[in-house]
C-alpha positions as semicolon CSV with decimal commas, in nm:
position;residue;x (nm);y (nm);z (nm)
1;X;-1,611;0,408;2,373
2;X;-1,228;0,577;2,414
3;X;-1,252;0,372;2,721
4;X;-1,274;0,056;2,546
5;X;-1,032;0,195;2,257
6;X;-0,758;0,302;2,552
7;X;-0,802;-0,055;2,702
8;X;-0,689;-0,193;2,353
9;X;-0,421;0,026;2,313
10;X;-0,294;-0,083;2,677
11;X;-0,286;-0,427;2,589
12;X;0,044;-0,367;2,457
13;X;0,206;-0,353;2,819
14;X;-0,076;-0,541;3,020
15;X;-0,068;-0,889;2,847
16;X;-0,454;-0,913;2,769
17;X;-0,583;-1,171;2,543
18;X;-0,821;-0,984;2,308
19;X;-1,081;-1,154;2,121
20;X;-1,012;-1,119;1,725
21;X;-1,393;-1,018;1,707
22;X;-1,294;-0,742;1,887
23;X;-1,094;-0,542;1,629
24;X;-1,301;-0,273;1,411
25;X;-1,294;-0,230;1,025
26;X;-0,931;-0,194;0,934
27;X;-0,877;-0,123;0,590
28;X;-0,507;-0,089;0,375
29;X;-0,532;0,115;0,057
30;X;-0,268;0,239;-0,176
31;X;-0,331;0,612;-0,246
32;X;-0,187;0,849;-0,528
33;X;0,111;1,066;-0,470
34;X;0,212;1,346;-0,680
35;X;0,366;1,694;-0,601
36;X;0,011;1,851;-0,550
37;X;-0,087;1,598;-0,317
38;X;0,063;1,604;0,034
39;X;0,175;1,323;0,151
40;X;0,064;1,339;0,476
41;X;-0,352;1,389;0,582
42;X;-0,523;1,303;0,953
43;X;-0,893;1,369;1,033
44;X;-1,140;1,156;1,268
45;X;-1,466;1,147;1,294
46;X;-1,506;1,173;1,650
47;X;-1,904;1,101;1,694
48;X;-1,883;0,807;1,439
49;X;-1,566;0,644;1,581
50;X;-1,380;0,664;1,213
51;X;-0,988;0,713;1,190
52;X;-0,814;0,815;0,826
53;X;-0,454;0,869;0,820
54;X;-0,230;0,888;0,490
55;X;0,114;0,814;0,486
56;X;0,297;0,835;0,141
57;X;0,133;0,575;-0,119
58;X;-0,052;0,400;0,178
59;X;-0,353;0,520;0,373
60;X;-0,565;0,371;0,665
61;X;-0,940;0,411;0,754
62;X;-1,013;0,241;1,046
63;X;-1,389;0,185;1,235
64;X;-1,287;0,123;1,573
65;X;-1,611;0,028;1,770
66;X;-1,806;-0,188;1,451
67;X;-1,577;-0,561;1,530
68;X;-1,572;-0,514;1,115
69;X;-1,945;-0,495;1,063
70;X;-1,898;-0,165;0,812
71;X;-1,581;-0,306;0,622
72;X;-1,831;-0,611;0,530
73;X;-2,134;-0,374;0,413
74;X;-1,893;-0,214;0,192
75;X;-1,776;-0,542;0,051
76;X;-1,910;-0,467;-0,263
77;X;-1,789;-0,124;-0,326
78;X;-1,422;-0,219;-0,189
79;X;-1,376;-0,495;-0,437
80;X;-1,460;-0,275;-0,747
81;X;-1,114;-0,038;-0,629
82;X;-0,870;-0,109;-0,874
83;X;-0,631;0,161;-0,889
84;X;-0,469;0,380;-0,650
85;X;-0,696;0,642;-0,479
86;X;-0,717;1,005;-0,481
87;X;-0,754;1,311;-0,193
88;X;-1,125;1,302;-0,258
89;X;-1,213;0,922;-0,296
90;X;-1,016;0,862;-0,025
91;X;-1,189;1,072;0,250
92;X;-1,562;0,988;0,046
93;X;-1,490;0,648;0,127
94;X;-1,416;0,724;0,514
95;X;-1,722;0,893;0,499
96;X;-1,905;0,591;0,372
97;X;-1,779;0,362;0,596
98;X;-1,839;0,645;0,934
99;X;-2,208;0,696;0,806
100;X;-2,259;0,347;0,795
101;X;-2,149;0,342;1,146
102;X;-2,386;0,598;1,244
103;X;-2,668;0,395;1,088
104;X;-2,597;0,107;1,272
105;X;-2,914;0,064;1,546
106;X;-2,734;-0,209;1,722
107;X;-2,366;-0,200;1,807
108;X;-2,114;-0,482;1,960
109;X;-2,090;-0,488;2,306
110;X;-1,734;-0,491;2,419
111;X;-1,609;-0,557;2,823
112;X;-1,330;-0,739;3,009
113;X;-1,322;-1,094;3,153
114;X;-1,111;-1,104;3,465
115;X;-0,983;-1,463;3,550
116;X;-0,846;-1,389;3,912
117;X;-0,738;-1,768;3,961
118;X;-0,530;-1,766;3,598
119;X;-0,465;-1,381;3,702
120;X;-0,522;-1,291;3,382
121;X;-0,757;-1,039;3,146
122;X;-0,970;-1,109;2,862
123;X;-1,106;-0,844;2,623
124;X;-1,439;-1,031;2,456
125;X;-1,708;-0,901;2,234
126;X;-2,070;-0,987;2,226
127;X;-2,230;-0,934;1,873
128;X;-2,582;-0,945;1,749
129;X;-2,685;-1,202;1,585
130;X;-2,802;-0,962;1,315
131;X;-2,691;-0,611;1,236
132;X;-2,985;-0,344;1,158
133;X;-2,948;-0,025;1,071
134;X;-3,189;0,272;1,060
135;X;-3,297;0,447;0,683
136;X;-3,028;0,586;0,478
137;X;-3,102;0,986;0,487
138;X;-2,897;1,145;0,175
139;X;-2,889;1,505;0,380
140;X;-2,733;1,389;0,696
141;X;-2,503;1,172;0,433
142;X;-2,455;1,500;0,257
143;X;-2,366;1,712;0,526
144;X;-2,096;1,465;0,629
145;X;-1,960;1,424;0,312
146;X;-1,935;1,804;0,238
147;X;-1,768;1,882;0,557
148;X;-1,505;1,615;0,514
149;X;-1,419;1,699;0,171
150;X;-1,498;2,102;0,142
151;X;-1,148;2,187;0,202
152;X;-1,025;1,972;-0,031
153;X;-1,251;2,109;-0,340
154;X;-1,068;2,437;-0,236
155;X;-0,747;2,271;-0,312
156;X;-0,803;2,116;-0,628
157;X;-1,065;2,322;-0,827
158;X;-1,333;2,229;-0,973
159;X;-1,469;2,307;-1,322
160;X;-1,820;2,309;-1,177
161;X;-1,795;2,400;-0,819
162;X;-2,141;2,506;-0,769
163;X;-2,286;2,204;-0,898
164;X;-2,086;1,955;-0,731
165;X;-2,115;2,151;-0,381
166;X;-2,510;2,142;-0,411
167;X;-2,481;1,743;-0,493
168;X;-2,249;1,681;-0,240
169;X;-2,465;1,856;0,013
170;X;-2,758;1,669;-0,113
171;X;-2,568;1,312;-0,093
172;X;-2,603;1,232;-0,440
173;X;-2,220;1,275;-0,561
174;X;-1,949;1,002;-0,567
175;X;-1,562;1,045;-0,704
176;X;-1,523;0,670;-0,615
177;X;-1,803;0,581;-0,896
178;X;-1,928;0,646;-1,223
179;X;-2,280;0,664;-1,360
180;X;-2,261;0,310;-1,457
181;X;-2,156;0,169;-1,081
182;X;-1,771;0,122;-1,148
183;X;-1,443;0,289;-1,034
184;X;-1,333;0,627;-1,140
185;X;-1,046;0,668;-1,193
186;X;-1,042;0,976;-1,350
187;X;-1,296;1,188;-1,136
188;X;-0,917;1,393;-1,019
189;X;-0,723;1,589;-1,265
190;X;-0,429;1,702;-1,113
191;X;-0,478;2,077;-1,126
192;X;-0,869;2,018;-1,150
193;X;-1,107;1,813;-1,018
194;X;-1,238;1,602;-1,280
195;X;-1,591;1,641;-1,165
196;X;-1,775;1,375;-0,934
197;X;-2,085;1,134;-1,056
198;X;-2,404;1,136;-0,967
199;X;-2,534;0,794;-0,801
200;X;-2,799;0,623;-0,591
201;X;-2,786;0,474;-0,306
């Protein structure tokens, strides 16, 4: 997989055509900035091949071997985002969208096309004709979520810690959602957290 990834970065300086298919979930989303925020944040999910990077007011989460297949299961929760997000909904979402990865039983295939007559390079994709993935599992979920966004419930405290670490362990909290499905945009107090909601998946 880096292989594949450091042939797309190259592409820059080799002049291969790349197949738009190829390109993994991409998403652009504004993000809140205050002075207890920084305004800077990195972190990968190596094993699930899922980028976040925070700039400012803008962050990037980025699925770079899915050719878009986890930015379209999370159509539906993307379109309900309304308002700028916060530390915690920010790295819940890259969660969601690097666990969705995992799930996923059948991936693209991705390889080069070398046209030695038009001496020229072609990066192509084959997809499945249908995506399946394997049974959600709310502790592996958990333990992913947790250990993306423990360090961050050390930052901003929380008025029940205890509660919200047991429910994030167990998969069952979101700070992008409320009870009733919709954005919240108040599950970060500056100086607090808010608390997060339970949900089902």
């Amino acid at each position: 997989m880096m292989h594949h990834t450091h042939c797309i970065v190259r592409t820059l300086l080799t002049n291969t055509k790349i197949n738009y298919r190829v390109f993994g979930s991409i998403i652009a989303l504004p993000t809140l900035t205050a002075d207890q925020i920084e305004d800077f944040d990195y972190t990968d999910l190596y094993l699930s091949k899922t980028v976040l990077i925070k700039l400012g007011g803008v962050s990037l989460i980025s699925v770079l071997n899915d050719s878009c297949a986890c930015m379209n299961f999370h159509q539906s929760l993307l379109s309900k985002i309304n308002y700028p997000l916060n530390p915690l909904q920010l790295r819940e979402l890259a969660v969601r969208l690097a666990y969705n990865n995992v799930l996923l039983k059948n991936h693209p295939r991705y390889f080069t096309e070398v046209d030695i007559e038009n001496n020229s390079l072609n990066i192509n994709v084959k997809l499945p004709e249908t995506y399946e993935t394997l049974e959600f599992d709310s502790s592996l979920y958990g333990k992913m979520l947790y250990g993306f966004l423990s360090r961050l419930l050390e930052v901003f405290k929380s008025k029940n810690k205890e509660w919200e670490i047991e429910n994030l362990k167990a998969g069952r909290l979101s700070y992008i959602l409320d009870e009733h499905g919709n954005f919240n945009r108040y599950s970060l107090m500056l100086g607090d957290t808010n608390g997060g909601k339970l949900i089902s998946f």
